[in-house]
C-alpha positions as CSV (number, residue, x, y, z in Angstrom):
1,X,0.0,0.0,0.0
2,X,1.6,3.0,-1.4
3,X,0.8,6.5,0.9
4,X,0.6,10.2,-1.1
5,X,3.5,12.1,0.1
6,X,4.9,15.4,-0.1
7,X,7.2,16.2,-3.7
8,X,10.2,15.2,-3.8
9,X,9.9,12.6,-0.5
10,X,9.6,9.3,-0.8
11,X,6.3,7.1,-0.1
12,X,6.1,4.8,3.3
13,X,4.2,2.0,3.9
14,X,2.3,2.8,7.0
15,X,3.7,1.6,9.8
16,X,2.9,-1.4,11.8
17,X,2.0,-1.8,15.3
18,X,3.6,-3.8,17.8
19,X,1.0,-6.3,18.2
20,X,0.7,-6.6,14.7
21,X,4.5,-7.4,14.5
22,X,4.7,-10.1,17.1
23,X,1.5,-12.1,15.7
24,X,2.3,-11.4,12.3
25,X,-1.3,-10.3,11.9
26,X,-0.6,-8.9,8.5
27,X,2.1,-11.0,7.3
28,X,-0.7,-14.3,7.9
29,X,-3.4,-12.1,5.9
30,X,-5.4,-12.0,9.3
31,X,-7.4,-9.4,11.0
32,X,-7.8,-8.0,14.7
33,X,-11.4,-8.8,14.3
34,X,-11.1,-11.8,12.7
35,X,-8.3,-12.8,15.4
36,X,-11.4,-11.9,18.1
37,X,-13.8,-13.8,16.3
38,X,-11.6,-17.1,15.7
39,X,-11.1,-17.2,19.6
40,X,-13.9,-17.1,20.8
41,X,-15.5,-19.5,18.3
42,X,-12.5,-22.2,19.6
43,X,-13.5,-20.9,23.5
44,X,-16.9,-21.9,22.5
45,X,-16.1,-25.0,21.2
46,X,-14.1,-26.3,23.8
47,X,-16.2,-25.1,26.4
48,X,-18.1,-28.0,27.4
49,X,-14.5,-29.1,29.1
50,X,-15.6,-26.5,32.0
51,X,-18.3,-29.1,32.7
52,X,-17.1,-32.4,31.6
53,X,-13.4,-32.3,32.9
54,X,-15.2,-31.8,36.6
55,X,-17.5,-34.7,36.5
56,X,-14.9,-37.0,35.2
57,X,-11.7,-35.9,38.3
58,X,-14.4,-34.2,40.2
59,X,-16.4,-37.3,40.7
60,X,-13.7,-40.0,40.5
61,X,-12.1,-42.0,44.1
62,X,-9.1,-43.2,44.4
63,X,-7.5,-45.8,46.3
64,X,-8.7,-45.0,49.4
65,X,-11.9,-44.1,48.8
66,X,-11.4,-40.3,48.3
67,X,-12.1,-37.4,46.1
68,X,-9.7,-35.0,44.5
69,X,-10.6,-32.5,47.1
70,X,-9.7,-34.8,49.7
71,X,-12.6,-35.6,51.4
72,X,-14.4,-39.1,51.3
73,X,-16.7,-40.2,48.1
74,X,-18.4,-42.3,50.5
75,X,-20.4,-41.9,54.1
76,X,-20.3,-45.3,54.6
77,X,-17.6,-48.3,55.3
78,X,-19.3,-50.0,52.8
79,X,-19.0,-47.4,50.1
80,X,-22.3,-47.5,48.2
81,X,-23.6,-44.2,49.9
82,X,-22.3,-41.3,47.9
83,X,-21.6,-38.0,50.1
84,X,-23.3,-35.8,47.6
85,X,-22.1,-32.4,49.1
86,X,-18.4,-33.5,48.8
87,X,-18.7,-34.5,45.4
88,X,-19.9,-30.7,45.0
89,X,-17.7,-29.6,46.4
90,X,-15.3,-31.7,44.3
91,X,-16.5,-31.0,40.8
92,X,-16.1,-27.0,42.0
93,X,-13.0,-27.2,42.6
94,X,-11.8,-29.1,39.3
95,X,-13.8,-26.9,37.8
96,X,-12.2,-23.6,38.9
97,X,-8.9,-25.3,38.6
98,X,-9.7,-26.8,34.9
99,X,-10.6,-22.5,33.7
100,X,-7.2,-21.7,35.5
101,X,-5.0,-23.9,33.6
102,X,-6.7,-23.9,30.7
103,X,-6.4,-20.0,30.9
104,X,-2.8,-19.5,31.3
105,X,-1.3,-22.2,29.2
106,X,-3.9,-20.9,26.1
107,X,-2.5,-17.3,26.5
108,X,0.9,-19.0,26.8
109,X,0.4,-20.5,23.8
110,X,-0.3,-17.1,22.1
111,X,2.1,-15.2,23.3
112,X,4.9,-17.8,22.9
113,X,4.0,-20.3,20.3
114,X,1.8,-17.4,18.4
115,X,0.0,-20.1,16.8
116,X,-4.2,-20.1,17.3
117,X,-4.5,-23.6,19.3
118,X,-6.5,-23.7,22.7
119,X,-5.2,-25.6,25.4
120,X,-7.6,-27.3,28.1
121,X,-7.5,-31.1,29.9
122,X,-7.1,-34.1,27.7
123,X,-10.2,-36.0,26.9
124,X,-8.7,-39.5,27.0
125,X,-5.8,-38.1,29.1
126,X,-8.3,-37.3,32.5
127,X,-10.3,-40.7,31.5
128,X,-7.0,-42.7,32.2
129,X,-6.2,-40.5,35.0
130,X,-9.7,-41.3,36.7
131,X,-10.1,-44.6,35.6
132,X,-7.2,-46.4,35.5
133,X,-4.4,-44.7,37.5
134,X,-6.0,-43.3,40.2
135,X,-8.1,-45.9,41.6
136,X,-4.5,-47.0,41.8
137,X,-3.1,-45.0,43.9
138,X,-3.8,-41.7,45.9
139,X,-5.1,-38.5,43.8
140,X,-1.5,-36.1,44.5
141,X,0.5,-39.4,44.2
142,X,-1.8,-39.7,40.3
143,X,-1.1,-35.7,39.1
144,X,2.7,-36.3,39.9
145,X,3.1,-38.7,37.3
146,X,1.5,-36.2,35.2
147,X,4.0,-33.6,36.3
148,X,6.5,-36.7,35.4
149,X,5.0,-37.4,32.3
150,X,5.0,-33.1,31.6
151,X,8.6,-32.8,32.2
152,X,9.7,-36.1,30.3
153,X,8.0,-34.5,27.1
154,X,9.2,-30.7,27.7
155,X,12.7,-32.7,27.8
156,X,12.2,-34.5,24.3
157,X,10.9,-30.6,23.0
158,X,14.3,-29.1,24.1
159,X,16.5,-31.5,23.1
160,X,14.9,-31.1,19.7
161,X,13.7,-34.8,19.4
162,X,9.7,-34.0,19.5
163,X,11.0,-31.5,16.6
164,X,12.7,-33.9,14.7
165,X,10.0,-37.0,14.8
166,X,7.8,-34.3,13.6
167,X,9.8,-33.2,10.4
168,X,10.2,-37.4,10.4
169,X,6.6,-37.6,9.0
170,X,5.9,-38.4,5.6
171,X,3.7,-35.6,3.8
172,X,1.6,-38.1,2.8
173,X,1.0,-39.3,5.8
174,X,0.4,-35.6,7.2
175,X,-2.2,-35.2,4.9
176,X,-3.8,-38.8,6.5
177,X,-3.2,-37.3,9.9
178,X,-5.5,-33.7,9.3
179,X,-8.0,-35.7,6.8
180,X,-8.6,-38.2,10.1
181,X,-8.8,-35.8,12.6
182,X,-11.8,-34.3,10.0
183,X,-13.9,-37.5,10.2
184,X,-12.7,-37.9,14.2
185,X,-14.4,-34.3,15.3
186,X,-17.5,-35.2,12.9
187,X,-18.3,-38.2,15.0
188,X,-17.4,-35.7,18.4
189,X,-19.8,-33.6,16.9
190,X,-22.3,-36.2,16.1
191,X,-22.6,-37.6,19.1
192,X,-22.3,-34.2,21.1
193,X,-25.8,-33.4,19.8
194,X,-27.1,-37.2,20.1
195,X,-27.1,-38.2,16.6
196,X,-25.2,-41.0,16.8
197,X,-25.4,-42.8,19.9
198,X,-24.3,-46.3,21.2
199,X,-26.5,-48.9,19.9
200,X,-26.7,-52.4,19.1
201,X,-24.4,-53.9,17.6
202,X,-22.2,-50.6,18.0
203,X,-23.8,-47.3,17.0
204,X,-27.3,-46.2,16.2
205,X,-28.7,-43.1,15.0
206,X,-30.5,-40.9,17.9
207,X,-32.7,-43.0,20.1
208,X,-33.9,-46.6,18.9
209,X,-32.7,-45.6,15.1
210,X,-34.9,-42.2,15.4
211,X,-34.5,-38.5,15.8
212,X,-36.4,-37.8,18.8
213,X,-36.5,-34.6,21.3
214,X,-36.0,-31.1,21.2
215,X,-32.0,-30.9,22.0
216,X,-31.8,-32.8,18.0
217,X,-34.2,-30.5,16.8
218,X,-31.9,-27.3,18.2
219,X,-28.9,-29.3,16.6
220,X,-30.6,-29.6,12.9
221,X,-31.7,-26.0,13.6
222,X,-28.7,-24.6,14.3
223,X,-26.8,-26.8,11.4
224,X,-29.4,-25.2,8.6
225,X,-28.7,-22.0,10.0
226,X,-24.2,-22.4,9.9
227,X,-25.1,-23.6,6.4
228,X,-26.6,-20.8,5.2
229,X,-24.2,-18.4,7.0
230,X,-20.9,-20.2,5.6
231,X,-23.0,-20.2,1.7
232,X,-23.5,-16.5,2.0
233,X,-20.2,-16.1,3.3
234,X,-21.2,-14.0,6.4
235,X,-18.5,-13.2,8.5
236,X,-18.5,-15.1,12.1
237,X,-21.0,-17.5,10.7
238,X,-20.1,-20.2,13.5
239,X,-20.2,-17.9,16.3
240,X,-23.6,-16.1,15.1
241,X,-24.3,-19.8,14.5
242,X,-23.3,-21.1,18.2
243,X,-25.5,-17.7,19.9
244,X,-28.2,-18.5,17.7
245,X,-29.0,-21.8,18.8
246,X,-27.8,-21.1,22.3
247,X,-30.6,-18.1,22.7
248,X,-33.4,-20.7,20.9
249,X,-31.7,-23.6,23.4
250,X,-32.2,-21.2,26.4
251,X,-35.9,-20.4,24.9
252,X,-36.9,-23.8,24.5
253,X,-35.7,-25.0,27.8
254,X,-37.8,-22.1,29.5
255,X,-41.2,-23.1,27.9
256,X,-40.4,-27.1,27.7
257,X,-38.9,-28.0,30.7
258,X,-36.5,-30.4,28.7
259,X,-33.5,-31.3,31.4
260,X,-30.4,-33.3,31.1
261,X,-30.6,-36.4,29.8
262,X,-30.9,-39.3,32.6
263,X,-32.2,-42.7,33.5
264,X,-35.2,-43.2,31.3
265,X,-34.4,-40.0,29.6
266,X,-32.8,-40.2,26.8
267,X,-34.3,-37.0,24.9
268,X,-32.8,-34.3,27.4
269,X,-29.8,-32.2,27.5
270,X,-26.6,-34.2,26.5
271,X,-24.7,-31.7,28.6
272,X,-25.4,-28.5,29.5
273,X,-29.0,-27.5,30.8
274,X,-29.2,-24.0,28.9
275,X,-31.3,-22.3,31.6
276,X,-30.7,-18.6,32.7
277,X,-28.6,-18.7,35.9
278,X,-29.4,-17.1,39.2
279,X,-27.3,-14.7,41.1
280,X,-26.9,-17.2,43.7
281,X,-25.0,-19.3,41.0
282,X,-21.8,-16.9,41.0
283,X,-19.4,-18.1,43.6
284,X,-16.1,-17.4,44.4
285,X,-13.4,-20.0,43.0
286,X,-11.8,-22.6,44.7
287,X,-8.0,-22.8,43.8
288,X,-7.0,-24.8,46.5
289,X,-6.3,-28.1,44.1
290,X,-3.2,-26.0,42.8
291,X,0.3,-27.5,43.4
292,X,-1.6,-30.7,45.1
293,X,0.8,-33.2,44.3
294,X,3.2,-36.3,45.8
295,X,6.1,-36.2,42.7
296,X,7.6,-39.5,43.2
297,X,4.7,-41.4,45.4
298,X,3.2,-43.2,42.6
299,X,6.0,-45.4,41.9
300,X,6.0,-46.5,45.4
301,X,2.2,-46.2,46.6
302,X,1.7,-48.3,49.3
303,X,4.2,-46.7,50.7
304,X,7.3,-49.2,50.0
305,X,8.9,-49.0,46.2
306,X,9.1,-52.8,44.4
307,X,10.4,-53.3,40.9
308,X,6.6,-53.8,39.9
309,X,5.3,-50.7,41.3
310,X,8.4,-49.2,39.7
311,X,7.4,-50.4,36.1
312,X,3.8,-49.9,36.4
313,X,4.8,-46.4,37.2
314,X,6.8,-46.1,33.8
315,X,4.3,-47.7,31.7
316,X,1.3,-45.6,33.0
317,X,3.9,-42.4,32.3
318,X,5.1,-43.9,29.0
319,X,1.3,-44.1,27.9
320,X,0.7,-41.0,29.1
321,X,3.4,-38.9,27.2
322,X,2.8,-41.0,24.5
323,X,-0.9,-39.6,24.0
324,X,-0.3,-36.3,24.4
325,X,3.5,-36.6,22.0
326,X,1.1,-37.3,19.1
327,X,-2.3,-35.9,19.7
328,X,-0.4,-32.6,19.3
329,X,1.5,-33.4,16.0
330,X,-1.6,-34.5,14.4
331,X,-3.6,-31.6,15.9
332,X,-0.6,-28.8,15.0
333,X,-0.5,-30.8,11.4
334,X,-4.6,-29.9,11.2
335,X,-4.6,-26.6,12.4
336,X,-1.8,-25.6,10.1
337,X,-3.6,-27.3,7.0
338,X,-7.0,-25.9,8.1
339,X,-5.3,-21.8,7.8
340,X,-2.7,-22.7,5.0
341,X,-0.3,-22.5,7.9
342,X,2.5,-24.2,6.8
343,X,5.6,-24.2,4.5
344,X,7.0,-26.1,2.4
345,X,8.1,-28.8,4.6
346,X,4.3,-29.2,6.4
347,X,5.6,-27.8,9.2
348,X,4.0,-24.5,11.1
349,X,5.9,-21.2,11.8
350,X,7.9,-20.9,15.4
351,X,7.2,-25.3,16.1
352,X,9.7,-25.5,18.7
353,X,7.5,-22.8,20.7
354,X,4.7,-24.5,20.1
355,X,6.0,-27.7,21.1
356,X,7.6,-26.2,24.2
357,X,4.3,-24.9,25.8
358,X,2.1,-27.7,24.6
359,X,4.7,-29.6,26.7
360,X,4.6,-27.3,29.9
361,X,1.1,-27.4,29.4
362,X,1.2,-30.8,30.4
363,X,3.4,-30.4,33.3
364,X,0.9,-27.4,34.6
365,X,-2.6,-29.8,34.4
366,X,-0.8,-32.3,36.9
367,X,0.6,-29.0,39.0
368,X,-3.4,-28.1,39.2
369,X,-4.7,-31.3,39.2
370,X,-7.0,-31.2,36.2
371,X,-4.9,-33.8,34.5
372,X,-2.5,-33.7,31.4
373,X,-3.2,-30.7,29.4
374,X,-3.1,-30.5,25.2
375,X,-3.7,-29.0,22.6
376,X,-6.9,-28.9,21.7
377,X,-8.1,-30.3,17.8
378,X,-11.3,-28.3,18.0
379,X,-9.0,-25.0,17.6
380,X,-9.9,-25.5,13.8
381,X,-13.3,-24.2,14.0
382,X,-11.9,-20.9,15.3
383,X,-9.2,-21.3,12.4
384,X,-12.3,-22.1,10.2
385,X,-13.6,-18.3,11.1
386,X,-10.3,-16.7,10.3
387,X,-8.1,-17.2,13.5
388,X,-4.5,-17.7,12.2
389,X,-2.4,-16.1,14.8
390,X,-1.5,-16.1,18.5
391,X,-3.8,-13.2,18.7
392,X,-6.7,-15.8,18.9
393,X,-4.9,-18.0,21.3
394,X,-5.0,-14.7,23.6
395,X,-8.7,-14.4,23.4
396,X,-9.9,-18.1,24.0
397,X,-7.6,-17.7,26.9
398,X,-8.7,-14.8,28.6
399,X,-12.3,-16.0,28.0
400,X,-11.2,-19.0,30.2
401,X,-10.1,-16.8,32.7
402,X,-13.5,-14.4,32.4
403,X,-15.4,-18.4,32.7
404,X,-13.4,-18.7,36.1
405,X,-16.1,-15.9,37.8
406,X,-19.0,-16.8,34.7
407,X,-19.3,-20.5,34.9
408,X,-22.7,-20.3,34.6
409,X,-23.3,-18.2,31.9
410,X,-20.7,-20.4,29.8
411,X,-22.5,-23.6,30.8
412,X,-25.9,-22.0,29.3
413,X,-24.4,-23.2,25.8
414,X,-25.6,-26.4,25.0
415,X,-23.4,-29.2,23.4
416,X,-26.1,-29.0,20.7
417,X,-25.8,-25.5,19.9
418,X,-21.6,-26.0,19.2
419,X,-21.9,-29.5,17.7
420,X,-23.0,-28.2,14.0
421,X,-19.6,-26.4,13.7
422,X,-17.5,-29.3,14.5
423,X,-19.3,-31.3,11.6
424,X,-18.6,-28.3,9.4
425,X,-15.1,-28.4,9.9
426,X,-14.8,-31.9,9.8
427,X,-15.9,-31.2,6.3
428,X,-13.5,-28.4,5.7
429,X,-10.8,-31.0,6.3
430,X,-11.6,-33.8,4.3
431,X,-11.1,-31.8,1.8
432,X,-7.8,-32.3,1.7
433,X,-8.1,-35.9,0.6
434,X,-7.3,-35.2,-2.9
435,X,-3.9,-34.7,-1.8
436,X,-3.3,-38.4,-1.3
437,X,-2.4,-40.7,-4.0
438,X,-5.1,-43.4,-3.6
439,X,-3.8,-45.6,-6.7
440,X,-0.2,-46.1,-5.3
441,X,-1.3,-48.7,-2.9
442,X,2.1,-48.5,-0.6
443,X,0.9,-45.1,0.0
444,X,-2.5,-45.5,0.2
445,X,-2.8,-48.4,2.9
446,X,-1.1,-46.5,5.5
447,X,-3.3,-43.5,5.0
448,X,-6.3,-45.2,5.1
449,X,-5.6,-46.8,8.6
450,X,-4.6,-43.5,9.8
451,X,-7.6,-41.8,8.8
452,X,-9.8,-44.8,9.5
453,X,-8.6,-45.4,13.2
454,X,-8.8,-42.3,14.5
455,X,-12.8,-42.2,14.6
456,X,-13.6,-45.9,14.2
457,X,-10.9,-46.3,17.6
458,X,-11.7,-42.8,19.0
459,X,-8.3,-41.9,19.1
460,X,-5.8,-39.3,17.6
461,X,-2.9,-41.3,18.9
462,X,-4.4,-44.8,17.6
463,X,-5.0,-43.7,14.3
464,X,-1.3,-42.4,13.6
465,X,0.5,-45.1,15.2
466,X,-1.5,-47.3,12.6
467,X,-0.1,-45.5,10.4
468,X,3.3,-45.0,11.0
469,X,3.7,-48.7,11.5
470,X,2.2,-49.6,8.1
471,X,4.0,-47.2,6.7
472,X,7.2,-49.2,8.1
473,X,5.4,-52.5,7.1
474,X,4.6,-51.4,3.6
475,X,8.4,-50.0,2.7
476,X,9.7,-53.3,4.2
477,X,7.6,-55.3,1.9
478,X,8.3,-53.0,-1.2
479,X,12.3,-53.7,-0.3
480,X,12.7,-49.9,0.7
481,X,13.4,-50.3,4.1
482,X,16.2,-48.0,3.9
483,X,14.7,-45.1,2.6
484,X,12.4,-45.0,5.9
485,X,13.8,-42.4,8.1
486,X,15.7,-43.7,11.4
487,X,13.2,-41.9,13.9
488,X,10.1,-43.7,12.0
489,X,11.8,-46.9,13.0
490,X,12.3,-45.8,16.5
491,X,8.5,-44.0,16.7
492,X,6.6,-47.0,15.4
493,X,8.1,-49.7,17.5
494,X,7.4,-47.6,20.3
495,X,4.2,-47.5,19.2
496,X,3.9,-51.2,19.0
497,X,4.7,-51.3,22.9
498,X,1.9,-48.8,23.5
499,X,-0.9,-50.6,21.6
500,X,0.2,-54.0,24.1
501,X,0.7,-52.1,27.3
502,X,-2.2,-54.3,28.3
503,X,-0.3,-57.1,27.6
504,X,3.1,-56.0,29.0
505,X,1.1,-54.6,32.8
506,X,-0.4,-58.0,32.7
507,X,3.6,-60.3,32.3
508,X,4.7,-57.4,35.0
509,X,2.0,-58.2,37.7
């Protein structure tokens, strides 16, 4: 952009701003607005973590019978009475801690890794954590693996070996990688607003093979309405889209009396109630979960370390860090496709940053005991509306930190009402499937696994180490082993000890 200037001087760009300079606003072809607007569509969508991440820790006892908080599950030595006020007070807490985290490590992200991801809790990560390690041990002695597991991977990031597997990856099988994540937050989406549910033999379509209730009907409403928005090209189609059906949720709910879904209700809510909240419902937050945790206990948590305590330690950690290594490269890989992010090479501007504080990220959910923290793949919605900076990062962040003191209001959006813009960009990133050579079958095989896996298994991390080993398998067979680079050698046999942990816990107890 040329300026008019004065005879004889000579014309200046107009300068940039600061801001601009460090999120290379400009330079990505970006906007302040559309910056605002990207963030707060990927706050939006990962949202529903503010409620889900508490009832998973929140509600979860470990070995002795307790909460996160501390306090018993149970009122009775039998424990089949549930103390109902502790696990209150229990989700509360997670919850408060959950925005905290969530908060800082976003903006972090930003500000460091200038890249427009949203960091929150693991889903898959806490499910382990709850489910698996914790009734295991005691709740501190569970987040200091995590811190373990945090640390471990920061390690790999400045060392440069996270770096390096990444560059390690076939383009090809990048393109697999962002084309499965599409189909894996389709079926998120899907069964968000209760379109596909479990079913006999394994999925159905809404309840008994039918659309029933009035949360679907605010889903297919909501749907028509992004659709139209995104054909007329309206800018912040998904978040006028997400308000939309929130406002007609909230409506709904008021004449209808709908609810949550429960026993013998399987029309309700799937998530949030969207209900105007009371005054009474803002509360102070409960921090006190922060910097809970026993470092080294869980490899010794009776109290006395064995060699099988030891080990079961290191696996649980190895399966951990494993997770969250490559959920990240596939979601970074997504994110950067989605905004026509990356070079050459695949690879995003300033990785290493990202890597670093995606790492710390995980260190910080076991420091506040809301479980690993990751990136987070729904970031490509907000990328979708025109995030492609750290700018946006900024904003989903700081609206976590707003949802510290405005739970409520936040938890008046309905899965529902943010489950039609996850199919939508599940869409957006299948397009990319052209890119892959479908008639050169040593190619093709290991891109369909990755792609088919990651829904079909519900996994990120299951659907690329499918791939990466078939990838190996596949060069073996075609008498190219040597052309596979070293660190895919190293990567997928790693990956064949994660998919047989099960296997390996069961010859170590």
């Amino acid at each position: 952009m040329i300026t008019n200037s004065p005879k004889g001087s000579r014309a200046v760009a107009p300068q940039q701003s600061s801001i601009d300079r460090w999120f290379e606003i400009s330079r990505r072809g970006s906007s302040v607005s559309g910056e605002l607007r990207g963030g707060l569509v990927t706050f939006f969508t990962m949202a529903y973590i503010l409620a889900l991440n508490p009832l998973i820790i929140g509600t979860a006892a470990d070995k002795d019978g307790n909460l996160i908080s501390g306090a018993p599950k149970f009122t009775d030595a039998a424990q089949t009475i549930v103390d109902s006020a502790a696990v209150s007070q229990s989700i509360g807490m997670v919850a408060a801690a959950t925005a905290v985290v969530a908060g800082v490590m976003t903006i972090l992200m930003g500000v460091i890794g200038r890249f427009p991801i949203g960091i929150a809790s693991g889903l898959g990560l806490n499910a382990m954590l709850a489910y698996v390690i914790a009734p295991m041990m005691t709740w501190p002695q569970a987040m200091g693996l995590v811190v373990i597991e945090g640390l471990v991977i920061t390690l790999l990031v400045l060392t440069g070996f996270r770096e390096a597997v990444f560059q390690a990856v076939p383009p090809t099988l990048r393109v697999a990688i962002s084309v499965g994540i599409g189909l894996f937050i389709t079926l998120v989406g899907l069964a968000d607003a209760g379109i596909i549910r479990p079913g006999s033999p394994l999925v159905q379509l809404g309840v008994n093979g039918s659309l029933m209730g009035w949360p679907i009907f605010v889903f297919v409403v909501t749907f028509l309405l992004l659709a139209f928005l995104h054909l007329r090209r309206v800018r912040g189609s998904m978040l006028w889209a997400i308000i939309g059906g929130t406002v007609f949720a909230v409506i709904l709910e008021a004449v209808v009396k709908i609810g949550p879904q429960g026993e013998g209700t399987a029309t309700g809510w799937a998530l949030n109630v969207p209900a105007l909240p009371g005054l009474d419902a803002f509360t102070a937050p409960d921090l006190s979960l922060l910097g809970r945790i026993d470092l080294l206990g869980g490899f010794a948590p009776d109290g006395t370390a064995t060699v099988a305590s030891v080990l079961t330690a290191m696996m649980l950690v190895f399966s951990l860090l494993l997770a969250d290594f490559f959920d990240t490269m596939g979601t970074v890989v997504a994110i950067g496709a989605e905004g026509n992010l990356l070079d050459r090479r695949g690879e995003p501007p300033h990785l290493r940053e990202i890597l670093l504080v995606d790492s710390l990220a995980a260190m910080a959910g076991g420091l506040g005991s809301t479980s690993s923290n990751t990136s987070y793949i729904e970031s490509t919605a907000g990328v979708a509306e025109g995030a492609r900076t750290g700018l946006a990062s900024v904003v989903t962040g700081a609206a976590f930190l707003v949802a510290l003191f405005a739970t409520p209001v936040v938890n008046m959006v309905p899965s529902e009402a943010v489950a039609p813009v996850l199919l939508l960009v599940g869409m957006l990133m299948m397009m990319q499937i052209v890119h892959i050579d479908w008639q050169d079958f040593e190619i093709a095989l290991p891109a369909f696994l990755t792609i088919v896996f990651m829904p079909f298994a519900y996994s990120i991390t299951t659907g690329i180490g499918a791939g990466f080993i078939m990838y190996v398998a596949m060069k073996v067979f075609a008498g190219k082993a040597n052309r596979v680079h070293p660190l895919m050698w190293v990567v997928s046999a790693l990956f064949v000890v994660y998919f047989t942990t099960g296997l390996i816990s069961q010859l170590i107890g």
